[in-house]
C-alpha positions in Angstrom: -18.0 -4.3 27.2 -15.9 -6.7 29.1 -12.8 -8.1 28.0 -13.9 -11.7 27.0 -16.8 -10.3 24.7 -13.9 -8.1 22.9 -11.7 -10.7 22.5 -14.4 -13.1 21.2 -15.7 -10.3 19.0 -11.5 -9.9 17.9 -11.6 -13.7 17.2 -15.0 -13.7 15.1 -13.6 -11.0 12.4 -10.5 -12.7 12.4 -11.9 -15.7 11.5 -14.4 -13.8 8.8 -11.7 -11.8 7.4 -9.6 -14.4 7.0 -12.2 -17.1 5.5 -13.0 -14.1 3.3 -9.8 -13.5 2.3 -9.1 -17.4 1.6 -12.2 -17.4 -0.8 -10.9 -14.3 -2.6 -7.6 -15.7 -3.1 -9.3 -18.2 -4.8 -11.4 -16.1 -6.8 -8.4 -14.4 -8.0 -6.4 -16.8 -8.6 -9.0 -19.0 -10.9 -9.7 -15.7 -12.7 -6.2 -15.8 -13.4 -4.9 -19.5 -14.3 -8.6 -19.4 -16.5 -11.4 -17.1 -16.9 -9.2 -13.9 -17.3 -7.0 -16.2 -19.8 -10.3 -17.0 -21.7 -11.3 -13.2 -21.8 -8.5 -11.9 -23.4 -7.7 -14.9 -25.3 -11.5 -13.7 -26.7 -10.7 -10.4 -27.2 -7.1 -11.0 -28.6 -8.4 -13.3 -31.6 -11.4 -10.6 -32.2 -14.3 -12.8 -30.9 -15.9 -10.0 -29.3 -19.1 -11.0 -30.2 -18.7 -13.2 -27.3 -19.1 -10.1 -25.1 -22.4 -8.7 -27.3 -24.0 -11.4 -28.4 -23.5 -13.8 -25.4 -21.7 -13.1 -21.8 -24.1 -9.6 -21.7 -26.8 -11.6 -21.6 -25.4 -14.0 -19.3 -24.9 -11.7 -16.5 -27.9 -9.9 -17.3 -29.8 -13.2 -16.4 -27.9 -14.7 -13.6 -26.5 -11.9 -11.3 -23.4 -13.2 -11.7 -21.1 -10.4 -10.8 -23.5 -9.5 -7.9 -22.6 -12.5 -6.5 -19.0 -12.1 -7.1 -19.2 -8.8 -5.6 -21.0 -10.3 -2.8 -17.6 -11.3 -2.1 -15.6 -8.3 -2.0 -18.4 -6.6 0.1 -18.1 -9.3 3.0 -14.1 -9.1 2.7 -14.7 -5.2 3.4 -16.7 -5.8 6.2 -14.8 -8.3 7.8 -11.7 -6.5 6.9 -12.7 -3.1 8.8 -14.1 -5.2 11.6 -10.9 -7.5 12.5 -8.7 -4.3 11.9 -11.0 -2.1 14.4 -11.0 -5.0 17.1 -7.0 -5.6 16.5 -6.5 -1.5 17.6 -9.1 -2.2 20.3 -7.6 -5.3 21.8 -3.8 -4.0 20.4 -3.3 -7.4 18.8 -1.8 -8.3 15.2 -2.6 -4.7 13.8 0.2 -4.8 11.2 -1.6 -8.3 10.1 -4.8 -6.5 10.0 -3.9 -3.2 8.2 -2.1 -5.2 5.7 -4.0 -8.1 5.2 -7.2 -7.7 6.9 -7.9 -4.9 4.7 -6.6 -6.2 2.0 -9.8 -5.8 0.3 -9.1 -2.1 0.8 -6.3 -2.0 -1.0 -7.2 -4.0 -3.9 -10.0 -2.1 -4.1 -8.4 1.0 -4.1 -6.0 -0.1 -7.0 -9.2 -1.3 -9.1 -10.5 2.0 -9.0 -7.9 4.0 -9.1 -6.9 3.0 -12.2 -10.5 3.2 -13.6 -9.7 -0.7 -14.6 -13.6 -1.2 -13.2 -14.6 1.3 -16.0 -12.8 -0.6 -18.9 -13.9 -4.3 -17.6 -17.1 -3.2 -17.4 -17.6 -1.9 -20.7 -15.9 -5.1 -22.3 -17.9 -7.4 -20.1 -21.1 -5.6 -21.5 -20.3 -5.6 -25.0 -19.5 -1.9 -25.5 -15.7 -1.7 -25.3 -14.4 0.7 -28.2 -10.5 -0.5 -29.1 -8.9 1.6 -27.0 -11.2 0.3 -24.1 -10.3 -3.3 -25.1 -6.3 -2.9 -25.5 -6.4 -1.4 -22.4 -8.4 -3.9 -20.8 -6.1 -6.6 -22.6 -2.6 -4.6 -21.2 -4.2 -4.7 -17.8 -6.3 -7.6 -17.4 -3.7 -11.0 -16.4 -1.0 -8.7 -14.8 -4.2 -6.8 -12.4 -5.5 -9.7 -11.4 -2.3 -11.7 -10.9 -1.3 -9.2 -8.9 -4.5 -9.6 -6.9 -4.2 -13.2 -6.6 -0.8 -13.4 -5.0 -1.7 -10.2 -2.7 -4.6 -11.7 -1.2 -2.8 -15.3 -1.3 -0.4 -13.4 1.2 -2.9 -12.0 3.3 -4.6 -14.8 3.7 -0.9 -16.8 4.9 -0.5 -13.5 7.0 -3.9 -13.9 8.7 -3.4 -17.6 9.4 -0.1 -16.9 11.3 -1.1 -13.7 13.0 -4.3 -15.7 14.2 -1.9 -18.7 15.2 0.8 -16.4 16.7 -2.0 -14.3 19.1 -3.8 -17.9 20.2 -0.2 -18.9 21.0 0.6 -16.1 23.4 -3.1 -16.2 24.7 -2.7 -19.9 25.8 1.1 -19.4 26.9 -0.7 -16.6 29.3 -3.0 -18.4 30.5 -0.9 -21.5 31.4 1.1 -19.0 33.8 
């Protein structure tokens, strides 16, 4: 492969990861400042039936949390790509461990802390109370967190991708 497809192939994940990233900052930060606010507002004055009697149904129907994970799948992607292509072209690879796989790390976090596991069951209408004051300790502070971390990945990818154009055209100008 010769130089100029690698560097265009380098400049096509940066520019997914870091339009992926920009949405999911987005995401995150939404579910924060409303939608995570509403859920445990739910759950915190004891409407659960919210969760059985309604939002169960509501994902059941629409797909919406396939579609939100839609999301985190192409953030991945895009991610692992613009991080393998930074090693490959040895540009912005701090930028791209950090924040182009930011969904990585996020993801790791969710997991780890089996979080998915307790958001699932209240989102289905099965949380027991310990599921649900767990989901209510973790639930604004998680996804806060998430917001601002992939708010600063996606400032980090912008001025890595500015910085390496920047040096590209100062090279090719001499």
């Amino acid at each position: 492969m010769k130089e100029r497809e690698k560097l265009r192939i380098y400049w096509f994940f940066w520019l997914l990861a870091t339009i992926a990233t920009g949405i999911l900052a987005g995401f995150l930060t939404s579910h924060s400042i409303m939608l995570g606010r509403f859920f445990s507002w739910i759950l915190e004055n004891k409407y659960n039936f919210f969760f059985t009697d309604y939002f169960k149904y509501f994902r059941a129907e629409t797909h919406a949390n396939v579609y939100y994970n839609l999301f985190f799948w192409f953030g991945l992607i895009a991610g692992i790509g613009y991080t393998i292509m930074s090693f490959i072209k040895k540009k912005t690879r701090l930028a791209a461990l950090i924040a182009g796989m930011s969904t990585f790390w996020i993801s790791v976090v969710f997991f780890t802390w089996d979080f998915k596991i307790a958001e699932e069951a209240v989102s289905t209408g099965v949380a027991d109370a310990a599921t649900i004051e767990k989901f209510l300790a973790w639930n604004l502070p998680m996804h806060i967190s998430f917001a601002c971390f992939y708010t600063l990945s996606f400032i980090i990818l912008l001025i890595a991708g500015f910085t390496a154009r920047t040096k590209e055209l100062k090279e090719k100008a001499k």
